[in-house]
C-alpha positions in Angstrom: 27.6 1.3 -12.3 29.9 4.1 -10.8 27.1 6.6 -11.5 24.3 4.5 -9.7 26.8 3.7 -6.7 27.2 7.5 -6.5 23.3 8.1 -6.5 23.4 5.8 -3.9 25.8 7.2 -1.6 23.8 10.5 -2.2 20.9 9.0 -0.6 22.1 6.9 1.9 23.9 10.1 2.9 20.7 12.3 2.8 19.3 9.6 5.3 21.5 9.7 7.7 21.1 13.4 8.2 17.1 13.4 7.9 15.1 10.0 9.5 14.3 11.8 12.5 16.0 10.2 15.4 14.3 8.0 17.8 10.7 7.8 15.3 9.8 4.7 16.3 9.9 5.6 19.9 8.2 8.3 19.5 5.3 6.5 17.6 4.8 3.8 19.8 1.4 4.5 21.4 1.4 7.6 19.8 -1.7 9.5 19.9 -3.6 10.0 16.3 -2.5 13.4 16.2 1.2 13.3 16.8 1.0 10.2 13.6 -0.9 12.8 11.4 2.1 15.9 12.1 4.6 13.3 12.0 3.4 12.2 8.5 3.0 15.7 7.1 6.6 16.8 8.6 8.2 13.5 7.0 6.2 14.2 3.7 7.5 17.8 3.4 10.8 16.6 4.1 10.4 13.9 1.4 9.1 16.3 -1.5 11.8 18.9 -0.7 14.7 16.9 -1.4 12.8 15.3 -3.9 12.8 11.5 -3.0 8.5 11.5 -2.4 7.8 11.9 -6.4 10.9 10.0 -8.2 8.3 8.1 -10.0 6.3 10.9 -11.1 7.2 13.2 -14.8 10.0 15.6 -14.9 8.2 18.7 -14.3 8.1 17.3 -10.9 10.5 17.7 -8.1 13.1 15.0 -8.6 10.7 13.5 -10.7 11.7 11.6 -14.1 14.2 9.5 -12.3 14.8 6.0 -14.2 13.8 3.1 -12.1 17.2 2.2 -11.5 17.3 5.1 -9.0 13.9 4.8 -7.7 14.9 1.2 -7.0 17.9 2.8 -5.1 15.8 5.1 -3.0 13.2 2.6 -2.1 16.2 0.2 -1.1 18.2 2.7 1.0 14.9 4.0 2.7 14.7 0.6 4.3 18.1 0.0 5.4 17.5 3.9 6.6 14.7 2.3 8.4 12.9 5.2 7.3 9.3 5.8 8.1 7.3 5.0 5.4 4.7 7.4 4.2 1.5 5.4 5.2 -0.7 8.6 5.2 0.0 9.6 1.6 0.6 6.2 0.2 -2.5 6.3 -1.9 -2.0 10.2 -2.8 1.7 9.8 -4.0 0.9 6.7 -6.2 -2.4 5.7 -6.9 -4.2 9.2 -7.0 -1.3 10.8 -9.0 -0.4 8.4 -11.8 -4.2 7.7 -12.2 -4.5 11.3 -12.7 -1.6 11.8 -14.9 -2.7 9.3 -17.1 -6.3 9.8 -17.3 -7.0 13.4 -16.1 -8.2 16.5 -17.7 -5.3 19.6 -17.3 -8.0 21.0 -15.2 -8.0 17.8 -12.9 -4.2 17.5 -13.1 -3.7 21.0 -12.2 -5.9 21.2 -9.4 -4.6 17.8 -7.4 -1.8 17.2 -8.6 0.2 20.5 -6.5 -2.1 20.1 -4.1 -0.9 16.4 -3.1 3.1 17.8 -2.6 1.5 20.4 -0.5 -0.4 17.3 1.8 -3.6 17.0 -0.1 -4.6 13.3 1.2 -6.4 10.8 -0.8 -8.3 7.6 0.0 -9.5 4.8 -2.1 -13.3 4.0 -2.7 -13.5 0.8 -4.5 -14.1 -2.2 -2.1 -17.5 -2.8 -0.5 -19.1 -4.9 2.1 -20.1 -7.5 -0.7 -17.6 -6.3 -3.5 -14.3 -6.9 -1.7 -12.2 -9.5 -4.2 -15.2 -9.3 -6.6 -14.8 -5.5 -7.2 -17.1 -5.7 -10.4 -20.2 -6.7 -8.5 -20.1 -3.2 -6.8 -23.3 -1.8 -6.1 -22.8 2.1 -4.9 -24.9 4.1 -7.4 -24.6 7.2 -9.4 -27.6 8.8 -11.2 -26.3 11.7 -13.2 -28.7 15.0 -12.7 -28.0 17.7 -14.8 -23.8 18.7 -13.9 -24.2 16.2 -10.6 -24.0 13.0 -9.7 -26.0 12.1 -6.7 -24.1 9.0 -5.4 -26.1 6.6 -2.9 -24.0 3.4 -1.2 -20.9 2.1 1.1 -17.2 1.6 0.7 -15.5 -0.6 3.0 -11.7 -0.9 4.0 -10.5 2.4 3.1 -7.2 3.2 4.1 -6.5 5.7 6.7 -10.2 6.8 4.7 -10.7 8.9 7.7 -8.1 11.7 7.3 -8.5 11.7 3.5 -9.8 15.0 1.9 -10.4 13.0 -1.3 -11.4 9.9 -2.5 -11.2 7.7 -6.0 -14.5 6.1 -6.0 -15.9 3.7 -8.0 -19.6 3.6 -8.9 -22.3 2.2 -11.0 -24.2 4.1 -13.6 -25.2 0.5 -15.8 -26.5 -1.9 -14.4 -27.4 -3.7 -18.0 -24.6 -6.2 -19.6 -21.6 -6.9 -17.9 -21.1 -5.9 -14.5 -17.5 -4.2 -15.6 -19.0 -2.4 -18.3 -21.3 -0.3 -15.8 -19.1 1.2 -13.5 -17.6 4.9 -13.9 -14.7 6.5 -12.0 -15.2 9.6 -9.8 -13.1 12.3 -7.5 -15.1 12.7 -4.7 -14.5 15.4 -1.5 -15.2 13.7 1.4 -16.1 16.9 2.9 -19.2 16.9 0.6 -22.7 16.6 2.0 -23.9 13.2 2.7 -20.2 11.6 3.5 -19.7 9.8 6.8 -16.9 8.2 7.8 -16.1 5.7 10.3 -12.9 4.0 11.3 -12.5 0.4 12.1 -10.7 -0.7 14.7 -8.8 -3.8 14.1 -7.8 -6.8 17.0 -3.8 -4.6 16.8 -5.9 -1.7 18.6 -5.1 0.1 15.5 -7.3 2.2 13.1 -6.2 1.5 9.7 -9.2 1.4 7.8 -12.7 3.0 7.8 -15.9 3.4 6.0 -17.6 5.5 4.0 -21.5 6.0 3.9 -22.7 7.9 1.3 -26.2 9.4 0.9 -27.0 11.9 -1.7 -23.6 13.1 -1.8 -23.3 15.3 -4.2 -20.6 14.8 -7.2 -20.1 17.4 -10.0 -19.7 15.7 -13.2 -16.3 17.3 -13.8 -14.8 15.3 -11.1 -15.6 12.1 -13.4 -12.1 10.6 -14.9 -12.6 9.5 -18.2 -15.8 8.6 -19.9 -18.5 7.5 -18.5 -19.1 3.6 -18.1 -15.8 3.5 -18.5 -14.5 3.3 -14.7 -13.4 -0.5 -14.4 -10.7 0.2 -17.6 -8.9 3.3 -15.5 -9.3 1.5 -12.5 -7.0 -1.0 -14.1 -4.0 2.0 -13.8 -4.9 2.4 -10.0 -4.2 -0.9 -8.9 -1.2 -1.2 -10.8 0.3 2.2 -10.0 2.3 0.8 -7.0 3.3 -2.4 -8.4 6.7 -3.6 -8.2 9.1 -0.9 -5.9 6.4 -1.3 -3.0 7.0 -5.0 -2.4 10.8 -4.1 -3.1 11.0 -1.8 0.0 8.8 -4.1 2.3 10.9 -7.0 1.4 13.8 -4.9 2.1 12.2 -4.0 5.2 11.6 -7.4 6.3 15.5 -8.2 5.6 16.4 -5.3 7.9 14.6 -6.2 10.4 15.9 -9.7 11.0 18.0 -8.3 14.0 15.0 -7.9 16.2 14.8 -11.3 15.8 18.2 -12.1 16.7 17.5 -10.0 19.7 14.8 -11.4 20.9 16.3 -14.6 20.9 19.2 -12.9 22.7 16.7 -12.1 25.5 15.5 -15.6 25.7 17.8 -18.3 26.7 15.3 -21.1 26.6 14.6 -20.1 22.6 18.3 -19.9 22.5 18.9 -23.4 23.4 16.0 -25.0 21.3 17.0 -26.4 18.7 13.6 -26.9 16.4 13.3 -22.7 16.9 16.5 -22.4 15.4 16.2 -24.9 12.3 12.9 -22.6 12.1 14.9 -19.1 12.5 17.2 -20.2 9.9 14.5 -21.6 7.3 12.5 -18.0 7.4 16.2 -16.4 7.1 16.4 -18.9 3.5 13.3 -17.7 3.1 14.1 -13.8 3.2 17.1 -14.1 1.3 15.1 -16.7 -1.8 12.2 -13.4 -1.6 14.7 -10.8 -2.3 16.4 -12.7 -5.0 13.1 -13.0 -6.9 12.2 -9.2 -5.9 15.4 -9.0 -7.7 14.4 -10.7 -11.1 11.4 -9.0 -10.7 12.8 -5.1 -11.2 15.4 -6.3 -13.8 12.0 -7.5 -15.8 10.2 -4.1 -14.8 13.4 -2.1 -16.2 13.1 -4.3 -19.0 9.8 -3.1 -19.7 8.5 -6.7 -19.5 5.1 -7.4 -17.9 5.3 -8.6 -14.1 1.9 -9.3 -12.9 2.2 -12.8 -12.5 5.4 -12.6 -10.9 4.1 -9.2 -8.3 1.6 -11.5 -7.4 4.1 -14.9 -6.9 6.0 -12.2 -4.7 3.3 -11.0 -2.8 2.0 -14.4 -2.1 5.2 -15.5 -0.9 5.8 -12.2 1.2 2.5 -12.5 3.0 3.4 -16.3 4.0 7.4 -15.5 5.2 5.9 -12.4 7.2 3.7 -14.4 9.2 6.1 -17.0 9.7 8.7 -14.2 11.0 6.4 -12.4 13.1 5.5 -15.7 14.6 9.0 -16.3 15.4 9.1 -13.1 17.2 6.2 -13.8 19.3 6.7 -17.3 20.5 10.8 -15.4 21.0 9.7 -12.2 22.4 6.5 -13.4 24.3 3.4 -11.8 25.2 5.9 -8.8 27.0 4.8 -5.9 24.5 1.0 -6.6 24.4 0.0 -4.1 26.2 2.9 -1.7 25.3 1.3 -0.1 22.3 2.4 -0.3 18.9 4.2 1.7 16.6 1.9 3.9 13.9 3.5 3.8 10.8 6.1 1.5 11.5 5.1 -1.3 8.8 4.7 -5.0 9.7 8.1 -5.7 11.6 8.2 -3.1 14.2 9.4 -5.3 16.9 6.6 -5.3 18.8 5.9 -8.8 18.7 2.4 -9.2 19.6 1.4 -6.3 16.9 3.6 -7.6 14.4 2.1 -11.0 14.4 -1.7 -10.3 14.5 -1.3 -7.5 11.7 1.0 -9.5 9.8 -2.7 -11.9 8.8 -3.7 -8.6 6.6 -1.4 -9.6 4.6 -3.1 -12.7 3.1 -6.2 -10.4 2.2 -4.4 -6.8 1.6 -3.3 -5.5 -2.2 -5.8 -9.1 -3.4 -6.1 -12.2 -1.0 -3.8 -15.1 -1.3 -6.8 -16.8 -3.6 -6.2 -14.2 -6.0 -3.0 -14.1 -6.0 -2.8 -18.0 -6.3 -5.5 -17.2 -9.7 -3.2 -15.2 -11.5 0.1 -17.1 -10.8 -1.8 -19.9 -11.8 -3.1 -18.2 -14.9 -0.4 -15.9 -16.1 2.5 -17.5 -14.7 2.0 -21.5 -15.0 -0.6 -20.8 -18.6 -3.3 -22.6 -16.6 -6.6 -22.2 -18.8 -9.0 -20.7 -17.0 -12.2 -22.7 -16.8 -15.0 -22.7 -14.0 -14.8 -26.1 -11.7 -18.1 -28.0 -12.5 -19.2 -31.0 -9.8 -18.9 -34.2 -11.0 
């Protein structure tokens, strides 16, 4: 206990003299370019003091940290109200413990250096008509001698624009099951035949793009794993981030109650209604009922316990408390900040009412909709059998 409490005073310290001053400020209708060099700078920062790759193996800097103490950083980057590394989210987790687990040396050696010197990686597996059904994906791989020439479209790639690579899914079977068909690639999105286009969302921001790809290129040593074998390693991806990412939004989302407050401080007619404050107080229950089972959930994780039903319990409830908090805020903090900007990087409680509120709905579709979600609770959580509804 004494040891953990000092870990944690050595990173709340480190905090205090490193979160750049004034961040969000400076973000709020930032231009793309200033988000990009503020990313990189905070990344650098990050890997030198060796709080960006605590989850990562030993021969890492300030990796091989037991999850007690990645739980510590994750918590006292929130209450740092730190900015979170949005830009290199995908590198740091998904791209690098895929790789560690199912990469050649070659593979390892290449990306794995290169991602704690700001290599940035995307994620190729959702498509216009494979979004929550990922195994009826239809991009296509035909292997050609040492290439793969890779024909289809990706959809809701994260920040795909700026990545230099991407883990892409793709189908080389198309006979048996539609999981049994699919193989997992590194692609450069530099290559021949990639184009990439962001998607603007109703927030004004660019999150997302997509990816078009004709006759792109692939050498067949950027395949992970065997092939036909993509949907199995794909299984590592999506669970890479599982756990102390929901910690530190939660945490995030406790911190931030005091715009709230504020907001209401500004607003003497909210003040004096009484149904908004039996409604401020229930999300505040709320908060504090979502942290105590984010709680649970870690002492299971450092149990070595599986938590998949219970992630996705937690991220179901966290998508429904931060649309009833940011809806707070806007009916508080009015229509004021609408036009104001909003903050890149800031995460989902930035204050700015308006943005908060109408980003706050990706939520019920982001990391698997609230339908999925509500399927493996249901099947892994309550022992539901799982049987397909037939019409009476």
């Amino acid at each position: 206990m004494t040891s953990d409490m000092s870990f944690r005073n050595h990173v709340r310290d480190w905090l205090h003299g490193h979160v750049p001053a004034g961040w969000r400020e400076s973000m709020t209708a930032a231009t793309t370019e200033a988000f990009i060099a503020q990313q990189r700078e905070w990344m650098k920062t990050l890997v030198g003091a060796g709080f960006a790759t605590s989850h990562w193996g030993r021969e890492w800097p300030g990796g091989g940290r037991p999850l007690a103490e990645q739980i510590i950083i994750a918590e006292e980057m929130a209450r740092a109200d730190a900015p979170r590394l949005l830009l290199y989210f995908i590198s740091l987790y998904h791209a690098a413990l895929t790789l560690m687990e199912w990469g050649t040396e070659e593979q390892k050696s290449r990306h794995l250096p290169a991602i704690l010197q700001g290599e940035i990686w995307c994620q190729g597996f959702s498509e216009p008509n494979a979004g929550s059904d990922l195994a009826s994906l239809r991009t296509r791989a035909e292997r050609h001698g040492d290439n793969y020439i890779v024909n289809g479209q990706k959809i809701w790639s994260t920040l795909g624009q700026y990545a230099d690579y991407c883990l892409l899914l793709v189908r080389t079977d198309s006979a048996g099951p539609k999981q049994a068909g699919i193989t997992y690639l590194l692609m450069d999105t530099r290559s021949e035949g990639v184009v990439r286009r962001p998607l603007k969302q109703m927030t004004g921001d660019e999150e997302f793009a997509e990816i078009f790809l004709q006759d792109v290129k692939i050498p067949v040593g950027n395949r992970l794993g065997e092939e036909n074998a993509g949907w199995r390693i794909a299984q590592t991806t999506l669970t890479s981030e599982r756990g102390l990412t929901i910690l530190e939004l939660c945490e995030r989302l406790y911190c931030a109650r005091w715009r709230l407050l504020a907001a209401m401080g500004e607003n003497d007619g909210i003040v004096q209604d009484d149904q908004f404050r039996r409604e401020a107080v229930d999300v505040f229950v709320r908060i504090d009922a979502l942290r105590a089972l984010v709680g649970e959930m870690m002492i299971k994780l450092m149990a070595g316990k599986d938590i998949a039903g219970a992630a996705s319990f937690v991220k179901l409830l966290y998508a429904r408390v931060l649309r009833k908090f940011a809806a707070l805020g806007e009916r508080a903090g009015g229509s004021a900040h609408l036009l104001s900007g909003f903050t890149l990087g800031g995460g989902y409680e930035t204050g700015n009412w308006a943005f908060d509120f109408m980003n706050s709905y990706q939520w019920t579709i982001a990391g698997g909709s609230n339908e999925v979600q509500r399927n493996i609770v249901a099947e892994r959580v309550l022992g539901m059998p799982r049987e397909k509804w037939q019409p009476t």
